[in-house]
N, C-alpha and C positions, 0 to 999 in steps of 0.2 A: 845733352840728354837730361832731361829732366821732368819730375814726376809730380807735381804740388798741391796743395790740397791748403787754397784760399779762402779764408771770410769772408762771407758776402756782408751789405750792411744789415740785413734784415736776420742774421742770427746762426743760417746755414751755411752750411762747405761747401765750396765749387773747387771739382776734382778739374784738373787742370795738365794736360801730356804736352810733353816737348814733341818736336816733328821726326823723332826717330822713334818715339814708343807710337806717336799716330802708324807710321808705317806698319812698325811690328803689331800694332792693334788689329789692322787693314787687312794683312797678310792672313792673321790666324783668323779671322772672322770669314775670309774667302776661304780657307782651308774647311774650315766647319760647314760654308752652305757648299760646298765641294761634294765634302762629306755625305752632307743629308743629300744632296741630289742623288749621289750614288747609290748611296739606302734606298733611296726612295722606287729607283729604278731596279734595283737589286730586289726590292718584295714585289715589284709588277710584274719582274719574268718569273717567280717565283710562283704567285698568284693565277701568270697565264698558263705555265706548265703543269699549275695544280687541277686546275681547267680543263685542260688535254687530256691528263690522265683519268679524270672524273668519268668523262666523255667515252673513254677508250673501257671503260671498267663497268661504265653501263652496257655498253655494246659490247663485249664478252658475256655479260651477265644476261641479256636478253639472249643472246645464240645457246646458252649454257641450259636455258629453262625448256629449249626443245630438245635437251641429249633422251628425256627419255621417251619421247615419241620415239625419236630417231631409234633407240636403241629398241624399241618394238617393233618398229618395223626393222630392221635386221633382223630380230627372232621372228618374225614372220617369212620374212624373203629366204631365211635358213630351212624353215621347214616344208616351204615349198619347194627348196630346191632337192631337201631329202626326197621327197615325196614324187620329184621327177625322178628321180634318180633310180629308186626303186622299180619306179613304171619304164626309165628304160631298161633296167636288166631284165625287168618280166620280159618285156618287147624280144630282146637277144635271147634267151631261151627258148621262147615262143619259135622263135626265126630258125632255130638250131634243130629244134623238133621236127622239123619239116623233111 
């Protein structure tokens, strides 16, 4: 095990690893792109599920922008059915008269 840090002639250090710190160098360097590949994959389903729910939030917000047709027509289809309803009781009274 050894770690050295040589003269070259030209005035710089040459860092210099024995063959057990290469390993251990080896190791953590595949532990790191390990790492980032999983980040990496980790913000893409992140990114596609942020996607999905975009998607899903336009399309409630589009169906959301007809609640108040909708809810017009309900108070329309309400007062017509008041409006039968009255015309049948006339009808049974009428009928009763007889």
């Amino acid at each position: 095990m050894t770690v050295d840090l040589e003269p070259k002639g030209d005035g710089r250090s040459h860092f210099v690893l024995g063959p057990v710190e290469k390993w251990v160098a080896g190791a953590i360097a595949a532990a790191c792109i390990a790492l980032a590949y999983w980040l990496v994959s980790s913000v893409q389903t992140l990114v596609t599920q942020a996607a999905v729910t975009n998607t899903r939030l336009s399309d409630l917000s589009q169906q959301l922008t007809d609640v108040p047709e909708l809810r017009r027509q309900v108070v329309e289809l309400k007062v017509r059915v008041d409006k039968h309803d009255a015309e049948i009781s006339e009808l049974r009274t009428t009928r009763n008269l007889k």
